[in-house]
C-alpha positions as CSV (number, residue, x, y, z in Angstrom):
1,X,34.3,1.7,8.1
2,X,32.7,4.4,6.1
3,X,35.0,3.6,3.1
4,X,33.3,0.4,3.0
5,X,30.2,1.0,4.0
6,X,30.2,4.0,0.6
7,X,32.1,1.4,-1.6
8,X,29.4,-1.3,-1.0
9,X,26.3,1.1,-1.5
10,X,28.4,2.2,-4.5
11,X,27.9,-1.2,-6.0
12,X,24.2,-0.8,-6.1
13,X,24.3,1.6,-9.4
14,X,20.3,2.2,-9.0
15,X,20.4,3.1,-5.5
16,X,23.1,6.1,-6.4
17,X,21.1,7.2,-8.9
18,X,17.9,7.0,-6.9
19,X,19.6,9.0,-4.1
20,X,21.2,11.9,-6.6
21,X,17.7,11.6,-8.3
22,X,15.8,12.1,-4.7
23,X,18.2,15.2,-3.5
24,X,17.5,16.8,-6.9
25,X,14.0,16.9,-6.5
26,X,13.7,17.3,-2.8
27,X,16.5,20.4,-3.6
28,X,14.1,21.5,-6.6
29,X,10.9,21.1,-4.5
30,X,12.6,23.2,-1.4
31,X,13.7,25.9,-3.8
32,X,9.7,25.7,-5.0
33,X,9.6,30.1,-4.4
34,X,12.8,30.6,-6.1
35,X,12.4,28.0,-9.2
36,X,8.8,28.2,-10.1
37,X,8.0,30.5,-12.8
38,X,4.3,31.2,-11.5
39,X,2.3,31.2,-8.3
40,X,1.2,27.9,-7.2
41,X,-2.7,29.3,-6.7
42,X,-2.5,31.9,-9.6
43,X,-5.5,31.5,-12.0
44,X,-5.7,32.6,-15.6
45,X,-9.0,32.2,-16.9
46,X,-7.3,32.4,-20.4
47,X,-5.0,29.3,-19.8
48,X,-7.6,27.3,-18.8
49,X,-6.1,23.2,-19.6
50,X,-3.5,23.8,-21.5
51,X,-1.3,21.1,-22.8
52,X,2.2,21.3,-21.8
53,X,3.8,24.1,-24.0
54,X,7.0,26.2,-24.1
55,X,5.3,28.7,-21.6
56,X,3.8,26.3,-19.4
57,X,6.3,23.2,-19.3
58,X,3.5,20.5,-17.5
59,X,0.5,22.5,-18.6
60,X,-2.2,24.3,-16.7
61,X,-5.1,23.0,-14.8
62,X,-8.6,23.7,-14.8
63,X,-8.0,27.0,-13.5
64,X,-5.5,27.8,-15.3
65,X,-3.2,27.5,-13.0
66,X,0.5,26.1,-14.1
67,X,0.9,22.4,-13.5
68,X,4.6,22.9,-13.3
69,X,4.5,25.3,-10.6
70,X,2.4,23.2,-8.5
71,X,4.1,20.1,-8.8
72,X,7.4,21.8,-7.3
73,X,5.3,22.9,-4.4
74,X,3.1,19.6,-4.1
75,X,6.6,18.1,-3.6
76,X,7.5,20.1,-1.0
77,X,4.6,19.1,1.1
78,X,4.4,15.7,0.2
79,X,8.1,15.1,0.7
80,X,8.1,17.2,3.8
81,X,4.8,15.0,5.3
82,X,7.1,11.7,4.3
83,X,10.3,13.1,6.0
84,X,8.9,13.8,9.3
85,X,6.1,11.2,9.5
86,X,9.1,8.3,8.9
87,X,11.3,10.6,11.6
88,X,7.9,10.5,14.0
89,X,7.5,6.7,13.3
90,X,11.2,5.6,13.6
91,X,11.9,7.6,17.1
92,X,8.3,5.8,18.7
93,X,9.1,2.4,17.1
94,X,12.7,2.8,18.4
95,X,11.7,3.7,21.7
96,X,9.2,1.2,22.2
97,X,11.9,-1.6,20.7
98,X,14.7,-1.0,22.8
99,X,12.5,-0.5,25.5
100,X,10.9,-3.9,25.6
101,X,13.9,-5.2,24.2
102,X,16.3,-4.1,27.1
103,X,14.4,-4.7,30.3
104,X,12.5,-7.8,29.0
105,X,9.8,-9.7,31.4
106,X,6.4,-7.8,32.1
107,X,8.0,-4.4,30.1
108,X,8.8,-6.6,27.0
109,X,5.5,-8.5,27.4
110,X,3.4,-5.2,27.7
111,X,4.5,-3.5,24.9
112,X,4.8,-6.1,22.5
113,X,1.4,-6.8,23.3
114,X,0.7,-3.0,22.6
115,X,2.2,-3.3,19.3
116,X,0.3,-6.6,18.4
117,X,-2.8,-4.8,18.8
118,X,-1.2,-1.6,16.9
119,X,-1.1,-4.2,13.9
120,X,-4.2,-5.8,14.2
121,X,-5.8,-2.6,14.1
122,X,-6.8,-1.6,10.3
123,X,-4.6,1.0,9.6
124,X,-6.2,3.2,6.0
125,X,-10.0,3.5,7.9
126,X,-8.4,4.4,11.4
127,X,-6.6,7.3,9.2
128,X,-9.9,8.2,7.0
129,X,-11.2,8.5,10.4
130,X,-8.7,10.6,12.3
131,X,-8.0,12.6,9.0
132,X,-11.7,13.8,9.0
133,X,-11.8,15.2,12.6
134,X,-8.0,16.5,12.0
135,X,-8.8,18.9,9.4
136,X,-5.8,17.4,7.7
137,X,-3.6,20.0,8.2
138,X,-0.1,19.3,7.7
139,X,1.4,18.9,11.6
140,X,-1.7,16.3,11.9
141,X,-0.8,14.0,9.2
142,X,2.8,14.0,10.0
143,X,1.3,12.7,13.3
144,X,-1.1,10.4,12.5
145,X,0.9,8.9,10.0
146,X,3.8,8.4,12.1
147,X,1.7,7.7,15.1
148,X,0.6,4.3,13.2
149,X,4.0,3.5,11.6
150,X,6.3,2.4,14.4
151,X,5.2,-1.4,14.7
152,X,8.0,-2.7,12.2
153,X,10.8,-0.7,13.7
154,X,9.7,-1.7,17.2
155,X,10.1,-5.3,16.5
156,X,13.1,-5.4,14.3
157,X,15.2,-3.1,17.2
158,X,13.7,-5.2,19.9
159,X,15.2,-8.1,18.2
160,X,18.8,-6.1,17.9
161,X,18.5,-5.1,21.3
162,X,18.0,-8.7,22.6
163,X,21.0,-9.7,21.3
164,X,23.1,-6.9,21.9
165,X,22.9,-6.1,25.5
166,X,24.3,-9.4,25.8
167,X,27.8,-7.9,24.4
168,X,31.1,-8.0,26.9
169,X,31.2,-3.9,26.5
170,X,27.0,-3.7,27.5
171,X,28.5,-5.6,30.6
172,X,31.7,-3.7,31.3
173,X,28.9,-0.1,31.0
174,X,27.0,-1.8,33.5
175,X,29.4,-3.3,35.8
176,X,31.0,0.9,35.5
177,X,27.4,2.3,37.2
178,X,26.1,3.5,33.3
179,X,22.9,3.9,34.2
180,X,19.8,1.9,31.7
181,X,19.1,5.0,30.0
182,X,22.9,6.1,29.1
183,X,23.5,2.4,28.4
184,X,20.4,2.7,26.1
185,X,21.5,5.6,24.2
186,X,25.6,4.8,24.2
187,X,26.0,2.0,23.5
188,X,23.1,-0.2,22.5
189,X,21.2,2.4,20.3
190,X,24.2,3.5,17.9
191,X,24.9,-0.4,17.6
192,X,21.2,-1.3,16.1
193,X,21.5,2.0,13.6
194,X,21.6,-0.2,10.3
195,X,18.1,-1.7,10.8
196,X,16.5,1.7,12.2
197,X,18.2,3.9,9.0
198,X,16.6,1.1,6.8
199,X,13.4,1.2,8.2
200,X,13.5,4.7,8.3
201,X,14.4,4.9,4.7
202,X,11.1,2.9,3.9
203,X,9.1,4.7,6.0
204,X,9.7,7.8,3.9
205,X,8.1,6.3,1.2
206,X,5.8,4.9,2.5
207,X,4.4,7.9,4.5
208,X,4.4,10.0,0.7
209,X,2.0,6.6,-0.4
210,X,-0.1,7.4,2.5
211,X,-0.2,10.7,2.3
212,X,-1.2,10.3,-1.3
213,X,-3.9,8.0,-0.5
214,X,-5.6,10.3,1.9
215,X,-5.5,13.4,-0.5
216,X,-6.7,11.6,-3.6
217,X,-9.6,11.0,-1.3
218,X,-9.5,14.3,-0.4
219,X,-8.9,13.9,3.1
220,X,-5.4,15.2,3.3
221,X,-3.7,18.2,3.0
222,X,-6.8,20.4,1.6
223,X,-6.6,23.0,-1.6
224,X,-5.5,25.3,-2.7
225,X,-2.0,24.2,-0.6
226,X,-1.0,21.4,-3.5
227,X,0.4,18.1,-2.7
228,X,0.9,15.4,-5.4
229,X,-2.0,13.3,-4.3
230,X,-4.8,16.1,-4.1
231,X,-3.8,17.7,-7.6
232,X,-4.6,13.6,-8.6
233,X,-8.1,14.0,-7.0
234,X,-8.8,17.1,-8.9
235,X,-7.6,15.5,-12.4
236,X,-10.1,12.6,-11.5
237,X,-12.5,13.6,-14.1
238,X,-10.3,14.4,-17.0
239,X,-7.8,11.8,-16.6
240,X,-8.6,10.5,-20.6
241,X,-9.3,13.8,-22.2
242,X,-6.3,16.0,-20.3
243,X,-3.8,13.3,-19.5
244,X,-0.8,15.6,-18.4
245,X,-2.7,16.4,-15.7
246,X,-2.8,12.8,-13.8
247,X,0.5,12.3,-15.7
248,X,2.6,14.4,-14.0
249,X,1.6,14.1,-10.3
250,X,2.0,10.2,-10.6
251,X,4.9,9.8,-11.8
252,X,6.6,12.0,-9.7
253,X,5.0,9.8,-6.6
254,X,5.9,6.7,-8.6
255,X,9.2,7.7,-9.3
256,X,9.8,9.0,-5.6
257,X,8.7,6.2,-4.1
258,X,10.4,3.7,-5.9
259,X,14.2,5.9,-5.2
260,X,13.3,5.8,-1.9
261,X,13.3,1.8,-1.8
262,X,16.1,1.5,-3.5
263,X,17.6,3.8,-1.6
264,X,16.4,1.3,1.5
265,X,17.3,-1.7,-0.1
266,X,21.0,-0.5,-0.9
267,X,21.9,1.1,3.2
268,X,20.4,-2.7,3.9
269,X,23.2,-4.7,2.2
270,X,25.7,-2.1,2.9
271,X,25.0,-2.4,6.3
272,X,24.6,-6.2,6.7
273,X,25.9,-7.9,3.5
274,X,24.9,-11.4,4.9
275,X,21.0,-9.5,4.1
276,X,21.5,-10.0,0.2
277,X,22.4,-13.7,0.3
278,X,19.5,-14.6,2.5
């Protein structure tokens, strides 16, 4: 099973090298103390916007500080804040889905209902909003950005749940004594993983675009700890006359994001091949 599941995600030539491309950097960005040449808040007065040179690869800032450097440790919290806001998001949204999905009737209707309103609720004010009073330190926005991420997951494993806790073996559990919790996490659970790893996948990147957002508007993760998005809010004004610094920062995000959906898109037809002829 796992020779073909690796032999069809093989097939998918962008998604193995957005996945050796991802490790790379996430293995670059965690080795941020041991790679970087400089501190990540060291100012040099002399080195004030520099372009990027043999001595300071991406440049320096307007503090001098190397660009470089930062970007290695930007990446570790902006990767980090996507990691475990998707893990925050998937675990709720799966909870909630098999849940609703498993007991049905008044449970089902409740909690769908709860996630109806979860989507109707406008998602980037409700986190300018809880950002502000947060302080926007890092546990916070892992929380309040998986805290409003779960609705997709909940829905799509609600929808594999229905379906496969009508299965012979669910039956045969439950006709043994397996209790709704064990039968939850034995057997229906590991059965639905292809749609919660996808969604989990996506989440990633879409937690580092939210993440991103917020610091750009300077409501995230606050300086002088760098992430991607707030070393984009302090290039705002010199984005024509020092490119390299708004250069750098987005295309890492860009580039990120965009392995991380291929990545998604890949464990989604090797998972379920009938998904790519749909």
């Amino acid at each position: 099973m796992r020779e073909l599941f690796w032999r069809r995600f093989a097939r998918r030539r962008a998604a193995v090298l957005s996945l050796a491309f991802f490790v790379v950097i996430g293995a670059a960005c965690a080795l941020a103390p041991v790679l970087a040449p400089f501190p990540f808040d060291g100012i040099d007065l002399d080195s004030v916007k520099q372009p990027p040179s043999l001595s300071h690869w991406m440049g320096t800032d307007d503090l001098g500080r190397d660009v470089f450097t930062r970007m290695l440790f930007g990446g570790r919290v902006s990767i980090l804040i996507g990691l475990l806001a998707a893990v925050v998001g998937t675990f709720l949204g799966t909870a909630i889905g098999a849940a609703a999905g498993y007991h049905g009737g008044v449970i089902d209707n409740v909690l769908m209902r709860i996630t109806d309103v979860a989507y109707a609720i406008p998602t980037l004010p409700l986190l300018i909003i809880l950002s502000a009073y947060s302080r926007a330190a890092l546990v916070s926005m892992v929380l309040i950005i998986g805290l409003l991420s779960w609705m997709t997951t909940a829905r799509v494993v609600r929808s594999q749940v229905l379906s496969i806790k009508e299965m012979d073996y669910v039956e045969a559990a439950r006709g043994m004594g397996a209790t709704d919790l064990r039968i939850l996490v034995r057997h229906i659970v590991p059965n639905a993983l292809g749609p919660i790893l996808v969604g989990a996948t996506l989440g990633v990147g879409n937690a580092i675009m939210i993440e991103s957002s917020l610091s750009f508007l300077g409501l995230g993760v606050q300086p002088p700890t760098p992430t991607w998005g707030n070393m984009l809010m302090d290039s705002q004004a010199t984005m024509v006359t020092k490119p390299w610094l708004t250069l750098f920062p987005g295309l890492a995000i860009l580039f990120v994001v965009l392995a991380v959906n291929f990545i998604g898109d890949a464990l989604r037809d090797a998972l379920d091949p009938s998904a790519s002829s749909r």
